[in-house]
BALOBA-1460 file (C-alpha; in Angstrom, 3 decimals):
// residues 320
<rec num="1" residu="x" x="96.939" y="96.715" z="77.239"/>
<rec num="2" residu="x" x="96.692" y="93.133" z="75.295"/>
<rec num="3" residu="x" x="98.672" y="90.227" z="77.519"/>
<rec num="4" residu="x" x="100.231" y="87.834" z="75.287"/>
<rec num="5" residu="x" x="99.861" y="84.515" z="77.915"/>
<rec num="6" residu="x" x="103.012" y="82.921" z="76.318"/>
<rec num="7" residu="x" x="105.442" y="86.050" z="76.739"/>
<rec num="8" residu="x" x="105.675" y="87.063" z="80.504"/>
<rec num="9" residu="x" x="109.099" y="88.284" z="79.812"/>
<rec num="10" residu="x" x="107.799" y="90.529" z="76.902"/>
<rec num="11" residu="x" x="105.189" y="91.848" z="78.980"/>
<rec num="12" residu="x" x="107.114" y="92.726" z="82.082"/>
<rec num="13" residu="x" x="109.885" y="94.580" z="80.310"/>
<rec num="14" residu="x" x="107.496" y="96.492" z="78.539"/>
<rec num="15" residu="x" x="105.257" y="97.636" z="81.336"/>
<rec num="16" residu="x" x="108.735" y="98.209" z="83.605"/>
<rec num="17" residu="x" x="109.828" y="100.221" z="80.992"/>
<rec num="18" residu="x" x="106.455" y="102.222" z="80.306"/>
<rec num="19" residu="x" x="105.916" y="102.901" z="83.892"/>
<rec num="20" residu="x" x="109.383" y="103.279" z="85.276"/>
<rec num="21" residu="x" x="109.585" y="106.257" z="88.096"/>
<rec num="22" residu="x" x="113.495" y="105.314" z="88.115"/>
<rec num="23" residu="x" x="114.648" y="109.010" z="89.036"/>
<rec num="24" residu="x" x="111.939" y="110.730" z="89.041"/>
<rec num="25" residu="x" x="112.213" y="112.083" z="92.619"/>
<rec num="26" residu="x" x="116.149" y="111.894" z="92.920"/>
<rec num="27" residu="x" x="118.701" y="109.178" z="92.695"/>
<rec num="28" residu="x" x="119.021" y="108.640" z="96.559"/>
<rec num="29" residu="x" x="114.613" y="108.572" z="97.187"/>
<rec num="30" residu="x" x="113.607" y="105.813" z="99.209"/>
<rec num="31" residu="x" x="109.791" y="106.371" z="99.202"/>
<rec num="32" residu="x" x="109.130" y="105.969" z="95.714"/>
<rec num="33" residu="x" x="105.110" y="106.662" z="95.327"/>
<rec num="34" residu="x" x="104.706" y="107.842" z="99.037"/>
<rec num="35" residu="x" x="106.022" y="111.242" z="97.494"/>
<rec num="36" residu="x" x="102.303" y="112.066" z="96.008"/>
<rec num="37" residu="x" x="101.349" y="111.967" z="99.356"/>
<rec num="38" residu="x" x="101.965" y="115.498" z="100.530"/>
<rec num="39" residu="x" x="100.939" y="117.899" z="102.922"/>
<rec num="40" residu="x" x="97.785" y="119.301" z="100.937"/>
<rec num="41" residu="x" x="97.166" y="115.615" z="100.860"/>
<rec num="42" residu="x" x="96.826" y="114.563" z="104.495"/>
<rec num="43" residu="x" x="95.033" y="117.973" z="105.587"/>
<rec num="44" residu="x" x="92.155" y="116.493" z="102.179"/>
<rec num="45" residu="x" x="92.242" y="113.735" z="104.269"/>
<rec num="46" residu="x" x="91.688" y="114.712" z="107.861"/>
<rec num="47" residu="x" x="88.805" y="117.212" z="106.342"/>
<rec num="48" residu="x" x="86.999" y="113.900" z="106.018"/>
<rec num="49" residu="x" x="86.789" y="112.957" z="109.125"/>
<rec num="50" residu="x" x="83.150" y="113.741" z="110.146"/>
<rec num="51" residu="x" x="81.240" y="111.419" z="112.162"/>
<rec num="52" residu="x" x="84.283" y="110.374" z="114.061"/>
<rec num="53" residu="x" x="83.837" y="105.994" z="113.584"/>
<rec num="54" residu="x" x="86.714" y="104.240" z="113.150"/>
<rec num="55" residu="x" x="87.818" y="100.779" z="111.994"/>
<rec num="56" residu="x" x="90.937" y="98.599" z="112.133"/>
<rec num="57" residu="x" x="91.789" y="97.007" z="108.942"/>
<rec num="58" residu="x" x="94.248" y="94.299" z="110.254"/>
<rec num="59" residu="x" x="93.931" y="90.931" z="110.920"/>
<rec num="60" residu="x" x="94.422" y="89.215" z="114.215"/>
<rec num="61" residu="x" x="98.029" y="88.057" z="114.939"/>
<rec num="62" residu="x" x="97.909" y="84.857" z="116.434"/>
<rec num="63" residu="x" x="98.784" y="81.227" z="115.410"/>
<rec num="64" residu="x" x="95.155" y="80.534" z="113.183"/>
<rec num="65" residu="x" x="96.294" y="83.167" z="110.854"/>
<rec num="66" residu="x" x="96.314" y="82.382" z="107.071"/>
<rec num="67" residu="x" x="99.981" y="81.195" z="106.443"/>
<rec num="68" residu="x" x="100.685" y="77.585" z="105.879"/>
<rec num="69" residu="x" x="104.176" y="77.356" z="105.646"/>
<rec num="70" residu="x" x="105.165" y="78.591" z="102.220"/>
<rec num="71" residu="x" x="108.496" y="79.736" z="101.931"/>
<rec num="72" residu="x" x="108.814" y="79.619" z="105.430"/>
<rec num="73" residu="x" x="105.884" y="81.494" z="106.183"/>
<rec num="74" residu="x" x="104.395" y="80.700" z="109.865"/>
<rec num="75" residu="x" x="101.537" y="82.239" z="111.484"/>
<rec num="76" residu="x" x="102.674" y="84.551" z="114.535"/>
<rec num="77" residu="x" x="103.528" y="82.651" z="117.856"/>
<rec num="78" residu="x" x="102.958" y="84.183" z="120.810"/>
<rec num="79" residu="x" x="104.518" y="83.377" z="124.203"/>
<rec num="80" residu="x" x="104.099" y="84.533" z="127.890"/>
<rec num="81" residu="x" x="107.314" y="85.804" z="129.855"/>
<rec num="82" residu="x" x="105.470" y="86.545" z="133.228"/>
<rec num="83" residu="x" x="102.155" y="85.795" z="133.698"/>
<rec num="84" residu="x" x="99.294" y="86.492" z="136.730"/>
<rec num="85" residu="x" x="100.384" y="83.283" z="137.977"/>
<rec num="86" residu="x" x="103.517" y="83.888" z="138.193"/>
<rec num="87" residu="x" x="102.832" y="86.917" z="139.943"/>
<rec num="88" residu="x" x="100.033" y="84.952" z="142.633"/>
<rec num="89" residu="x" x="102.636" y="83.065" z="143.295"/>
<rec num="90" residu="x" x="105.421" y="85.649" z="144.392"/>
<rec num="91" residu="x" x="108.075" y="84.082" z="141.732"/>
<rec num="92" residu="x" x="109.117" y="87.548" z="139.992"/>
<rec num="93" residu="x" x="110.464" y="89.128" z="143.651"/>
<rec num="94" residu="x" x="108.743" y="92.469" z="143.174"/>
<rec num="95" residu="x" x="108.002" y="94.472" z="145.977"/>
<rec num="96" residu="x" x="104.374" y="95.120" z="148.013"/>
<rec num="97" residu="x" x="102.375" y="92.974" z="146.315"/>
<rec num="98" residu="x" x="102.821" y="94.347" z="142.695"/>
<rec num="99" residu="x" x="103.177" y="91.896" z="139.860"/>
<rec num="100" residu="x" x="102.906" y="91.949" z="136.440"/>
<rec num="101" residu="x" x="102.614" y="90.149" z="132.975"/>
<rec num="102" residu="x" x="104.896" y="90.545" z="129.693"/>
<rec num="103" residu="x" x="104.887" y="88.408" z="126.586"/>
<rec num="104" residu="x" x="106.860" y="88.127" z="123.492"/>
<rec num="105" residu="x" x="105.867" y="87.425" z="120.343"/>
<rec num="106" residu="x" x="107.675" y="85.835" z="117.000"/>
<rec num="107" residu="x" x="106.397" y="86.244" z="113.519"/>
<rec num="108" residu="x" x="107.752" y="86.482" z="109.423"/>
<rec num="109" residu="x" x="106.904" y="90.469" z="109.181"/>
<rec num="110" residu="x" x="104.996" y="89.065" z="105.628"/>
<rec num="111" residu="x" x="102.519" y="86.530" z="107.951"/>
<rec num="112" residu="x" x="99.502" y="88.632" z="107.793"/>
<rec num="113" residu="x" x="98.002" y="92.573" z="107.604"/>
<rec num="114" residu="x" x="101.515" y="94.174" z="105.786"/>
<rec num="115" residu="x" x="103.099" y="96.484" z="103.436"/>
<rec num="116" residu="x" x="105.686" y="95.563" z="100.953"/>
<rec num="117" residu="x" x="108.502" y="97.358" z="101.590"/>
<rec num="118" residu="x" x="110.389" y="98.611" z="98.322"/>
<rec num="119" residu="x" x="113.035" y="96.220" z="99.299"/>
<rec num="120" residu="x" x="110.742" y="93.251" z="98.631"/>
<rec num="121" residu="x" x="110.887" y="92.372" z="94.913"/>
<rec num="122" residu="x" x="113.468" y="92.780" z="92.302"/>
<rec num="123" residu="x" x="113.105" y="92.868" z="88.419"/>
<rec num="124" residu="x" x="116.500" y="91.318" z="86.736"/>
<rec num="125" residu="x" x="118.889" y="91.966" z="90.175"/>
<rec num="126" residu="x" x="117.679" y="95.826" z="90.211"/>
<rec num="127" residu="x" x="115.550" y="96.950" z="93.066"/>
<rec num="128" residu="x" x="113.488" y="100.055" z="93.435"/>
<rec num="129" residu="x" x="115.191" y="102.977" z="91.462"/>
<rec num="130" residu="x" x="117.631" y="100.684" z="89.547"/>
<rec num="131" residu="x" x="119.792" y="99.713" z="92.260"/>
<rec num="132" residu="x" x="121.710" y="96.612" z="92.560"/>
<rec num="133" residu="x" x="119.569" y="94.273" z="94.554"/>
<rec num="134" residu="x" x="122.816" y="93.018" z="96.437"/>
<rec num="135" residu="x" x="124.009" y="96.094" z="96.937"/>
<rec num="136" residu="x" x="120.330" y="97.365" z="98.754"/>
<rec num="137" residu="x" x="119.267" y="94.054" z="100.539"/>
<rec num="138" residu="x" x="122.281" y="92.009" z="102.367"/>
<rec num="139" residu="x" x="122.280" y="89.536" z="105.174"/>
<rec num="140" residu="x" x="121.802" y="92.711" z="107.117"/>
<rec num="141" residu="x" x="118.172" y="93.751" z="105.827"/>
<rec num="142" residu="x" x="117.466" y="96.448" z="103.635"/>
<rec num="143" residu="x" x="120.228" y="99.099" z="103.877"/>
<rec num="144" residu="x" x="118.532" y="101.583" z="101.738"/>
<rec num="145" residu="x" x="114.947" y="101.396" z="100.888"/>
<rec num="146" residu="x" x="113.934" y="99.850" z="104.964"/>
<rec num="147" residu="x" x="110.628" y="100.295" z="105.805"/>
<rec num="148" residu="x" x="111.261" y="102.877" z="108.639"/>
<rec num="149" residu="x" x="111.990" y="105.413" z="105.976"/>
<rec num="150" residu="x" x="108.178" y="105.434" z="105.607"/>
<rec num="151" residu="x" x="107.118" y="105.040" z="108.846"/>
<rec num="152" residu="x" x="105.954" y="108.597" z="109.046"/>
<rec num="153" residu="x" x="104.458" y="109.389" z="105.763"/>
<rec num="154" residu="x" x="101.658" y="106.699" z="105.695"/>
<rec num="155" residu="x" x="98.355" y="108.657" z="106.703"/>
<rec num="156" residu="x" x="96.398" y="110.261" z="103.721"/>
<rec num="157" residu="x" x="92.984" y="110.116" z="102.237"/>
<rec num="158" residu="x" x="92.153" y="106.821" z="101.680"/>
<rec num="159" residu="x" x="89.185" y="105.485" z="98.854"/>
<rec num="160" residu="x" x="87.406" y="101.991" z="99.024"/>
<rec num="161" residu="x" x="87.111" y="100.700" z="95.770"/>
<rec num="162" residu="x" x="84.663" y="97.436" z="96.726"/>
<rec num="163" residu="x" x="84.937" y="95.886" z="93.692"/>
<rec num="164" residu="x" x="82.878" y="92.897" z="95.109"/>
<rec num="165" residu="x" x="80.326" y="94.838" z="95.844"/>
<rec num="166" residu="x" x="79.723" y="96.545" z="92.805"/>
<rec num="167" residu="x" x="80.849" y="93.534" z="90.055"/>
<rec num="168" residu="x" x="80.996" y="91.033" z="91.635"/>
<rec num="169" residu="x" x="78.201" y="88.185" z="93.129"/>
<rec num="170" residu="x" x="76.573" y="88.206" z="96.933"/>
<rec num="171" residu="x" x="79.597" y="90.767" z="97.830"/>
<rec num="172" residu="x" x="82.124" y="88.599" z="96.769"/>
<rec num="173" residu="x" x="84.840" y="88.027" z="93.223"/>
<rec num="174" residu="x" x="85.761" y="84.478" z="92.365"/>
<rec num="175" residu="x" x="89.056" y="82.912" z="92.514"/>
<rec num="176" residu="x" x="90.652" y="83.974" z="89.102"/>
<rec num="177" residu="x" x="88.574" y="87.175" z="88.621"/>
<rec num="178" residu="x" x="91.134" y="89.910" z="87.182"/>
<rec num="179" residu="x" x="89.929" y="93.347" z="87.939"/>
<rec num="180" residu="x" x="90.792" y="95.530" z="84.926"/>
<rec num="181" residu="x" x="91.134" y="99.239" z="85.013"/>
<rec num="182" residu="x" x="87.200" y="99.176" z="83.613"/>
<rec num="183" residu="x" x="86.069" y="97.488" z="86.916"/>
<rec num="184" residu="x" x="87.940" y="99.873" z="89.372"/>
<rec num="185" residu="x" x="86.474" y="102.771" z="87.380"/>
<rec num="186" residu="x" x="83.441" y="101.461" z="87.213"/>
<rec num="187" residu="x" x="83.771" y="100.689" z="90.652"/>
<rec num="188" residu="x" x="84.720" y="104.321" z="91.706"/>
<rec num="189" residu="x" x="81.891" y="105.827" z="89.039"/>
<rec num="190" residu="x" x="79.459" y="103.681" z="91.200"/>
<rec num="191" residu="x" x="81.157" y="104.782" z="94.708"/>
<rec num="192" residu="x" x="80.823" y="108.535" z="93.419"/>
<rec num="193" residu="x" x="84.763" y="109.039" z="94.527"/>
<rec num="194" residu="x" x="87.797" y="110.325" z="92.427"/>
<rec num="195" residu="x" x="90.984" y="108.346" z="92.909"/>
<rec num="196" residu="x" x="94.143" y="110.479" z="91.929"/>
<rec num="197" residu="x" x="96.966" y="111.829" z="93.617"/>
<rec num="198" residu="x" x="98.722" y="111.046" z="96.702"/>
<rec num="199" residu="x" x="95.425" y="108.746" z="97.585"/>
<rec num="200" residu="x" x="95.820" y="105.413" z="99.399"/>
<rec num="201" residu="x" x="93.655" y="102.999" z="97.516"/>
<rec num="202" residu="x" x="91.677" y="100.258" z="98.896"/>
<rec num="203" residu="x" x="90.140" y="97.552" z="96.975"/>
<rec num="204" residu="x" x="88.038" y="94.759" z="98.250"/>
<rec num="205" residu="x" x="87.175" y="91.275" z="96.192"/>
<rec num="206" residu="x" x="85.596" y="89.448" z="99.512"/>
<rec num="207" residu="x" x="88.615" y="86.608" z="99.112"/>
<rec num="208" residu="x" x="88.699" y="87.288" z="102.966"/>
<rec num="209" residu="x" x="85.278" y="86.969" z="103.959"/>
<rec num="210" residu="x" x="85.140" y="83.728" z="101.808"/>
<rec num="211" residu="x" x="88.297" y="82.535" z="104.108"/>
<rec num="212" residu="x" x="86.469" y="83.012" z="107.245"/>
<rec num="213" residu="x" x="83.203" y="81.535" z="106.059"/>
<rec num="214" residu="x" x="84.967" y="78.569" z="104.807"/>
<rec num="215" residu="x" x="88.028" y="78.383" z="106.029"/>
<rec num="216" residu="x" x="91.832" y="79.122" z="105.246"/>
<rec num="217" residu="x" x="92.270" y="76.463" z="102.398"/>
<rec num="218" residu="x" x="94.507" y="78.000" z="99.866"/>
<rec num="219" residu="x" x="94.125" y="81.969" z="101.066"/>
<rec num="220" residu="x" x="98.006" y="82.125" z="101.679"/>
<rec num="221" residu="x" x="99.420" y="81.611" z="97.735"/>
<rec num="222" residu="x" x="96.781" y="80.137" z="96.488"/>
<rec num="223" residu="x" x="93.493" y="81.022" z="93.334"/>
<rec num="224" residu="x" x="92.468" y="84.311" z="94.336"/>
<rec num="225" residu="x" x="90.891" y="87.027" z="92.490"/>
<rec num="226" residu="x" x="93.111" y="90.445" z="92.125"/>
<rec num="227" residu="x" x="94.338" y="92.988" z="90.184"/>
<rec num="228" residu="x" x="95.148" y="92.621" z="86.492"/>
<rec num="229" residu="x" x="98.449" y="92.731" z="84.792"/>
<rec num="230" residu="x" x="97.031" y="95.339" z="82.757"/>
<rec num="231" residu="x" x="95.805" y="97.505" z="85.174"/>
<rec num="232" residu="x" x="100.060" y="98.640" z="85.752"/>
<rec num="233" residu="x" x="99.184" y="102.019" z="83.559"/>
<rec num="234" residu="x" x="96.435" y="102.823" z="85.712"/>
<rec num="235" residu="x" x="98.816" y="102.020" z="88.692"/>
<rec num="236" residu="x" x="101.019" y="104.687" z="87.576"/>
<rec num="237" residu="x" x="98.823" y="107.236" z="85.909"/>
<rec num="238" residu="x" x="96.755" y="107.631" z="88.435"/>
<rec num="239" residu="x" x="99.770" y="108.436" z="90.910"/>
<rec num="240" residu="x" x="97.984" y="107.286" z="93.751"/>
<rec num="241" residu="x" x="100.545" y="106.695" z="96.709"/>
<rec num="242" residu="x" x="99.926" y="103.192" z="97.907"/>
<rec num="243" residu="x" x="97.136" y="100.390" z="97.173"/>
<rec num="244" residu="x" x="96.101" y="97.870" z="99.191"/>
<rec num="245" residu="x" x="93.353" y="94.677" z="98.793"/>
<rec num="246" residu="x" x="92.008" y="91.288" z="101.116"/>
<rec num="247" residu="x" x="94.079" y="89.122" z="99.191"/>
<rec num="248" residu="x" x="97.142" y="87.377" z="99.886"/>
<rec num="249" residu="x" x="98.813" y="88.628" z="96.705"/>
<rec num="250" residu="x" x="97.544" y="91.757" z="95.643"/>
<rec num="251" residu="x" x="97.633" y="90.382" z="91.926"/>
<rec num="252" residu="x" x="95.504" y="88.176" z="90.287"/>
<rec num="253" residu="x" x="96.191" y="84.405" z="90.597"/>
<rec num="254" residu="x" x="96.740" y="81.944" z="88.807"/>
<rec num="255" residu="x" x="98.727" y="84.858" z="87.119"/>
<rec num="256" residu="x" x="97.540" y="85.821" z="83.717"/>
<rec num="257" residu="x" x="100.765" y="84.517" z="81.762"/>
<rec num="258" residu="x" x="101.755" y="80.722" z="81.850"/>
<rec num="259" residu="x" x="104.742" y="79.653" z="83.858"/>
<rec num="260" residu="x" x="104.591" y="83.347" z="86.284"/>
<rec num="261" residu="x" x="104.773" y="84.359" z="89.650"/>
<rec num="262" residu="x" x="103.728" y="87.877" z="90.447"/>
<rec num="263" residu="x" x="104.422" y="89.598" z="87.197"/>
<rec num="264" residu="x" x="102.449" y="92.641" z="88.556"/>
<rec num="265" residu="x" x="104.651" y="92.772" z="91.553"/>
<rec num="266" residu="x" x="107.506" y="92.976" z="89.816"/>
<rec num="267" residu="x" x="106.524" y="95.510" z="87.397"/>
<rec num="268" residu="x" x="104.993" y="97.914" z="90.352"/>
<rec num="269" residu="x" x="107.417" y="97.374" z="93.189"/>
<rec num="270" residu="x" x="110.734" y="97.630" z="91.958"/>
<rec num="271" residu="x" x="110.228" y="99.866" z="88.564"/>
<rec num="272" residu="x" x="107.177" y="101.734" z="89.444"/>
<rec num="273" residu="x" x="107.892" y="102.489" z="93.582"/>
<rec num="274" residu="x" x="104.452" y="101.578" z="94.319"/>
<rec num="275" residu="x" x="103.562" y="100.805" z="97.943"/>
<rec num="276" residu="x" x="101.862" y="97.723" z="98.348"/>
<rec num="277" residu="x" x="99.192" y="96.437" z="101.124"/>
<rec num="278" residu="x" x="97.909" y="92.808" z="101.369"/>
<rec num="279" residu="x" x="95.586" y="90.570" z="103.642"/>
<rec num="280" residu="x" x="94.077" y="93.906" z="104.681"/>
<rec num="281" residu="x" x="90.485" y="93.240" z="106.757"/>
<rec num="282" residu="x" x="88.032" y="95.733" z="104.786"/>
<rec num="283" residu="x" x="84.991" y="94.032" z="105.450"/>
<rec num="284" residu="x" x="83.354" y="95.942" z="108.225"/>
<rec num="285" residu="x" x="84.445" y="99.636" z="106.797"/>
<rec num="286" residu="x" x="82.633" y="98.264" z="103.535"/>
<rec num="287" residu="x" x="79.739" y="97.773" z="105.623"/>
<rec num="288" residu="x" x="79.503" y="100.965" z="106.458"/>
<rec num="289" residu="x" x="80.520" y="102.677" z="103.458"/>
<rec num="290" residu="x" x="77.431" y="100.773" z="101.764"/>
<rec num="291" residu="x" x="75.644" y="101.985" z="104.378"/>
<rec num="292" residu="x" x="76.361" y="105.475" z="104.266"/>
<rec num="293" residu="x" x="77.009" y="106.207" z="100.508"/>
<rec num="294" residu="x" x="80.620" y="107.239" z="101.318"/>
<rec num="295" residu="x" x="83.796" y="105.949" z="100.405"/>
<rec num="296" residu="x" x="86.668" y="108.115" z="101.371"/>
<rec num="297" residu="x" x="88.042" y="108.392" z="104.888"/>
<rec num="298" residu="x" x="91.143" y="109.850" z="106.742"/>
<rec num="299" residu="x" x="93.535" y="106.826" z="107.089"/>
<rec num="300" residu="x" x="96.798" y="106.248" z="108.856"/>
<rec num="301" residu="x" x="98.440" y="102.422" z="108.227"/>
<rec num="302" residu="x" x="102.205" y="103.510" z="109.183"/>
<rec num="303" residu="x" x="104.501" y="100.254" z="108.975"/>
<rec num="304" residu="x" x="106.537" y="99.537" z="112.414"/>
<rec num="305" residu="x" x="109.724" y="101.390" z="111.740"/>
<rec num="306" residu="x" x="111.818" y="98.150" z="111.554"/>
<rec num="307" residu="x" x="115.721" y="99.388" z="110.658"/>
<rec num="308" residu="x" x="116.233" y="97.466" z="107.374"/>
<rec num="309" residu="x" x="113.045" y="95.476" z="107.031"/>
<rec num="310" residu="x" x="111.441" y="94.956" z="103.595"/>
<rec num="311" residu="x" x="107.769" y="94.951" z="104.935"/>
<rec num="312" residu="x" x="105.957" y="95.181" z="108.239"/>
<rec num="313" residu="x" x="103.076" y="94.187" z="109.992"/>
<rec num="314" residu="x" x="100.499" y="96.780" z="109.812"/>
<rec num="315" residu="x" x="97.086" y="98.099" z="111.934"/>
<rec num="316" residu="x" x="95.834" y="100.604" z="109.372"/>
<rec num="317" residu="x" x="92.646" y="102.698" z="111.041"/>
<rec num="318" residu="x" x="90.339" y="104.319" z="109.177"/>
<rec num="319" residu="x" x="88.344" y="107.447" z="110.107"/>
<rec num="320" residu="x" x="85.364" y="108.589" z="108.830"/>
């Protein structure tokens, strides 16, 4: 696929209407590509579970998180209802000397480890399986694609693609690397894994790792490498039921067009159904993948079942 950098329009329409899945599992489906991820699927998966480490893939939720304020953006903050002083004190009236401590905590569901919900982007006022975006997404949240409708599909086989690893320099891509669909084959040819069906794809460029070397800078919306516009037809050929990086935005940036934002997301969210993951933590997994020569894994990232949300904070665990 050949990008004309002028003609972002062009390119979008023609990759939304190439890779459409408008239909293809019913007029009323709310999981779009979470429907390759079957039964046969999740029993490939748990097979792979052999040694019986595991590893979080989220980020810590607290207030030095990556967001800086874009589009009102905050980092989670987290407060203390009752406390143990509180409770040395005798101030919450509880009986023989019991006492406790709760805490609440206030956050954008976008701030750090997420998925995209299908509710997230719209291409031209249509959302995920050409809906009216005003008619699926109100003042009330998302009324027909919310995230809870996928709350309990999300545990498959998952694949690390470590794209770093294997093209890139010291482990890590530079800001404004696109990886093509040559890179995350030659990625996977290197890995000695298949990606296809119903798989939940990982792919690391070591933008994180750079971040907490030297520091947040621009992580949240800023240069980063990511995926390439063009790699939409591997997106959808493959049929592989989610995808997920250490990036901020998934997609290459700067974008590949002049005068874009997130063509890729709008292509793969709203036409395509795709399931999208971002500012996942794959750096200690990789380790051990490198280690061990294998890169697949049992792996369960279910979104909090939010009623209406269009993404959620996620603690994906892998198993291997």
């Amino acid at each position: 696929m050949s990008l004309d950098r002028r003609d972002p329009e062009g390119a979008i329409a023609e990759a939304a209407k190439a890779y459409s899945n408008w239909g293809r599992w019913g007029e009323d489906d709310v999981l779009g590509t979470l429907n390759f991820l079957d039964e046969a699927k999740r029993r490939e998966g748990a097979a792979l579970v052999r040694r019986g480490v595991s590893f979080s893939l989220s980020q810590r939720f607290d207030m030095n998180g990556p967001q800086k304020g874009w589009r009102r953006r905050t980092n989670p903050v987290h407060t203390m209802l009752d406390t143990g002083t509180d409770a040395a004190l005798g101030n919450q009236g509880f009986p023989h000397g019991i006492g406790g401590a709760d805490d609440v905590i206030a956050m954008p569901l976008q701030c750090s480890t997420q998925w995209d919900g299908l509710g997230h982007i719209f291409d031209h006022g249509k959302a995920w399986n050409g809906r009216a975006a005003e008619q699926v997404v109100t003042s009330d949240g998302d009324l027909v694609t919310g995230i809870e409708h996928m709350a309990p599909y999300v545990a498959g086989r998952g694949v690390l693609l470590d794209v770093a690893l294997v093209v890139g320099t010291d482990g890590e891509l530079p800001d404004g690397f696109a990886i093509t669909e040559e890179h995350l084959e030659q990625t996977a040819e290197a890995h000695g894994v298949t990606v296809g069906r119903g798989d939940i794809v990982l792919v690391r460029t070591g933008r994180l790792a750079r971040a907490r070397r030297d520091g947040w800078g621009d992580y949240a919306g800023g240069p980063a490498p990511g995926l390439s516009f063009t790699t939409a037809g591997w997106l959808h050929g493959t049929e592989i039921a989610a995808i997920a990086t250490d990036t901020w935005g998934f997609e290459v940036r700067p974008n590949e067009f002049e005068g874009a934002f997130q063509p890729l997301h709008q292509v793969v969210i709203p036409n395509m159904g795709l399931l999208i993951g971002e500012m996942w933590d794959l750096d200690a997994l990789a380790a051990d993948c490198a280690d061990d020569g294998v890169y697949e894994f049992w792996l369960t990232a279910a979104p909090l079942p939010i009623t209406g949300a269009v993404g959620s904070p996620v603690n994906p665990i892998a198993v291997k």
